[in-house]
C-alpha positions in Angstrom: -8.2 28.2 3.4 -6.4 25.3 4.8 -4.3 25.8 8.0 -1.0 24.4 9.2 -1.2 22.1 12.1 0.8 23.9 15.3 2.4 20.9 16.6 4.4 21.1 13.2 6.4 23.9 14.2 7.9 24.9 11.0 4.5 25.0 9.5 3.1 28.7 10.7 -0.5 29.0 10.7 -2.1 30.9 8.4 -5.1 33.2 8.5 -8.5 31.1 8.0 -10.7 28.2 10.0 -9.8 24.7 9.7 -11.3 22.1 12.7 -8.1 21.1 14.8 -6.7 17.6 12.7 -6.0 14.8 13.9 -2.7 15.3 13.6 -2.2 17.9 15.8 -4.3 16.1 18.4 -2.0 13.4 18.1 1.2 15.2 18.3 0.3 17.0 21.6 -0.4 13.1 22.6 3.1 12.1 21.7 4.7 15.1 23.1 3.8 14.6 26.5 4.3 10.5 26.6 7.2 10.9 24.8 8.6 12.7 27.9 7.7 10.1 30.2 9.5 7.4 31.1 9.1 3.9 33.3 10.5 0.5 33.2 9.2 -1.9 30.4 6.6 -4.8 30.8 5.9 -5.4 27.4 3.3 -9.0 26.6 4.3 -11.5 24.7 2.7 -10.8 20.4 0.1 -13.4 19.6 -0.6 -14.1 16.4 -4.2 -12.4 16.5 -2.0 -9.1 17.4 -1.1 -5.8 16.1 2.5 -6.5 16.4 5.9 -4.5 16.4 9.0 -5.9 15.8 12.7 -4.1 16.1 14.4 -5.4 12.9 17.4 -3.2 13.7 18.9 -0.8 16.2 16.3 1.4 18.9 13.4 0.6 18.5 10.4 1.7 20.9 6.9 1.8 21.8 4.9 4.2 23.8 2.0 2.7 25.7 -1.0 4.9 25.6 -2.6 4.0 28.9 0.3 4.7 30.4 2.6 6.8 28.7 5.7 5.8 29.1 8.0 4.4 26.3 9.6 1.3 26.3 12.4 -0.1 24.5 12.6 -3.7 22.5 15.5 -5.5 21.8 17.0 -6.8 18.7 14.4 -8.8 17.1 12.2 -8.6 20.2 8.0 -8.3 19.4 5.4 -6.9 21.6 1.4 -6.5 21.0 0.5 -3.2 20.4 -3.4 -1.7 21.4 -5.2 1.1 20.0 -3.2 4.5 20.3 -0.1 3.3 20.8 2.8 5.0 19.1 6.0 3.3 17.6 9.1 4.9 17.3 12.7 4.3 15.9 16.0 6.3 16.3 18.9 6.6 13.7 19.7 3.9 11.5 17.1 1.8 13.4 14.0 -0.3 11.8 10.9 -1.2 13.0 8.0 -3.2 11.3 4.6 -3.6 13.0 2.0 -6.3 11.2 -1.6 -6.3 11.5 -3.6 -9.5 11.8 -5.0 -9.2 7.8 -1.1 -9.6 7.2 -0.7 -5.8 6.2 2.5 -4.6 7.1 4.5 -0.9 7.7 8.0 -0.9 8.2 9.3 2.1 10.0 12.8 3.6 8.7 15.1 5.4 10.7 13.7 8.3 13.0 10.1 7.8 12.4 7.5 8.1 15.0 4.1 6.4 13.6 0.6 5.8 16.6 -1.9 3.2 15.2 -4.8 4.9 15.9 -7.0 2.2 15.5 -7.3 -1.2 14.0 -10.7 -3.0 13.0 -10.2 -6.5 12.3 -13.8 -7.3 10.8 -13.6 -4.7 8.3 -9.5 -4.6 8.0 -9.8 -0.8 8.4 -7.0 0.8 10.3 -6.2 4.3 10.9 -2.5 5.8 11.5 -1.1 9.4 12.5 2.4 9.5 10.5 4.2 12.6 13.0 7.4 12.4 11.0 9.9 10.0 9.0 9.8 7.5 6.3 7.5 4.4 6.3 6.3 1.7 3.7 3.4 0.4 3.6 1.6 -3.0 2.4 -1.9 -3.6 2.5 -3.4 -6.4 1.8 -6.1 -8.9 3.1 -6.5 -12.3 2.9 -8.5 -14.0 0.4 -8.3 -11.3 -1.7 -10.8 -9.0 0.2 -9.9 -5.3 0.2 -8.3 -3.7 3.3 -8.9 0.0 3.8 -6.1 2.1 5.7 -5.5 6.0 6.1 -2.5 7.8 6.9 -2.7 10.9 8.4 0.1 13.3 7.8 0.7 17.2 8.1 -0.5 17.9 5.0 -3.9 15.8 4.9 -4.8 12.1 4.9 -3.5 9.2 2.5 -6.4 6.2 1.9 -4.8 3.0 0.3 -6.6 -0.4 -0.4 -4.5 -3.1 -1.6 -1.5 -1.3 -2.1 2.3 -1.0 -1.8 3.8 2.5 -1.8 5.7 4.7 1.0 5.4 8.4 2.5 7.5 10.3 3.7 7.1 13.1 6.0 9.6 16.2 7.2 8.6 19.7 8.8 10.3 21.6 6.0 10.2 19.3 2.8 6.5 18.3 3.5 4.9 14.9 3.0 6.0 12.8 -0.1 4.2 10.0 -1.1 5.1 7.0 -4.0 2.6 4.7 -4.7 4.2 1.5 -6.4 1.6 -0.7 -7.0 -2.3 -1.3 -6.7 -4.2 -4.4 -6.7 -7.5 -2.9 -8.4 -6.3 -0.3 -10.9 -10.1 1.1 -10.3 -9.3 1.2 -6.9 -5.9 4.1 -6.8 -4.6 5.8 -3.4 -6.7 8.9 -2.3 -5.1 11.7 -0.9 -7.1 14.2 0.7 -5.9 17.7 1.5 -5.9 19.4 4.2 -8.0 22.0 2.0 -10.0 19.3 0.8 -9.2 18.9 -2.7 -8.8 15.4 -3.7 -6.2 13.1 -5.9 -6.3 10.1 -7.2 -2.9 8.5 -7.2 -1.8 5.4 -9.4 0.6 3.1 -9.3 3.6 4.2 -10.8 2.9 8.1 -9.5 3.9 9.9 -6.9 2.4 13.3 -4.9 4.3 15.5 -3.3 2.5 18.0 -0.5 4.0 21.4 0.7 3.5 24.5 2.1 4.6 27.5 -0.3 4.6 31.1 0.7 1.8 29.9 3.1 -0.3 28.2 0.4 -0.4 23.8 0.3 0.8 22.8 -3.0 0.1 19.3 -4.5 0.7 17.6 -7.7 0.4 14.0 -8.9 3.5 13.3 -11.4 5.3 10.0 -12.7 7.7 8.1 -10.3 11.2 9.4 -11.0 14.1 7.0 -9.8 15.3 10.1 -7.5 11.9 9.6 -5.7 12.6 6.0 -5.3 15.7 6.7 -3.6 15.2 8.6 -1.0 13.3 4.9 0.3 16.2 3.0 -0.6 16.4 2.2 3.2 13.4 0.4 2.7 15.0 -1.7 0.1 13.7 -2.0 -3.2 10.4 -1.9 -3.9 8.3 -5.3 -5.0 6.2 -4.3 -7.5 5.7 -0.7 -9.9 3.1 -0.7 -12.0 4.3 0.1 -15.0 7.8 -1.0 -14.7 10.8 1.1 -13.5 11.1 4.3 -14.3 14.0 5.3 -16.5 17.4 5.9 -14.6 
């Protein structure tokens, strides 16, 4: 039986044995650099980077060798390393791209740490602690990229796809997959639990914890589901077309 990850405090855990996540590992992380604090001296991005960029409002970073946050100005960039964690306050947005031209653009109040990027095999792993985020993966030349997401309810795998998660202590973690590039090739999301989905474009999964039991189920993309990204604009592509209104 799956457990809850502590550092989600809403999520109590339940009776069972689950190896600590590494979401929980990453949250403890964030909770103590998240208290620290120290003047910024941010380097310049370089194209070659893994680069975040304040689109709007506060807009952070939180350096992992140091752990102390520092802010970026409007439409300020800075070159993020390996463990790093991004962060944006209310009605802020933030957008970090990687250098296969994948992009995630961070809503308001989202805290996202790129775990680790691997530009040889465009692999990149990220810890999603709470928030909204799109995502975009793609390669050049038409290669396939390969990115996880790890949220509180298990980890989302996405090759050459558009889509967004959301992720919220007492809703759970949503996820609407727009479109894929290789319809053999779908989102995988892995439970906590270990069951496994395969998620289309045009679908959607939505992961909770019900009288202490994760629930999951792949269903169609409703328009309501869409909408709570509107912040994120619209989306490019939906396989399938748009759902009805």
């Amino acid at each position: 039986m799956a457990s809850r990850p502590a550092a989600f405090a809403p999520f109590v855990a339940k009776k069972g044995s689950v190896k600590a996540s590494a979401v929980t590992i990453a949250l403890t992380l964030a909770a103590a650099v998240g208290a620290a604090s120290g003047p910024a001296g941010p380097a310049l991005a370089e194209t070659s980077d893994k680069v975040l960029t304040n689109v709007r409002g506060n807009v952070r970073y939180i350096a992992y060798d140091t752990g102390r946050p520092h802010a970026l100005a409007a439409t300020a960039s800075i070159a993020l390393s390996d463990d790093d964690v991004a962060q944006t306050g209310a009605a802020s947005m933030g957008a970090i791209v990687l250098p296969d031209s994948s992009r995630v653009v961070l809503a308001s109040d989202t805290t996202l740490k790129l775990d680790t990027f691997n530009g040889v095999t465009a692999a990149a792993h990220f810890v999603v602690f709470g928030g909204k985020l799109r995502f975009r993966v793609e390669h050049p030349g038409g290669a396939l990229a390969n990115y996880t997401f790890t949220t509180a309810t298990g980890s989302v795998a996405v090759r050459g796809t558009e889509g967004d998660i959301s992720s919220d202590p007492l809703d759970g973690v949503r996820v609407n997959v727009y479109h894929v590039s290789d319809p053999a090739l779908p989102v995988v999301v892995t439970t906590l639990d270990g069951r496994r989905f395969d998620v289309p474009g045009g679908q959607k999964i939505w992961m909770r914890w019900q009288s202490g039991e994760l629930v999951a189920k792949v269903l169609p993309l409703t328009q309501a589901e869409i909408d709570r990204f509107r912040e994120l604009g619209a989306p490019t592509t939906i396989d399938g077309g748009p759902p009805a209104p």
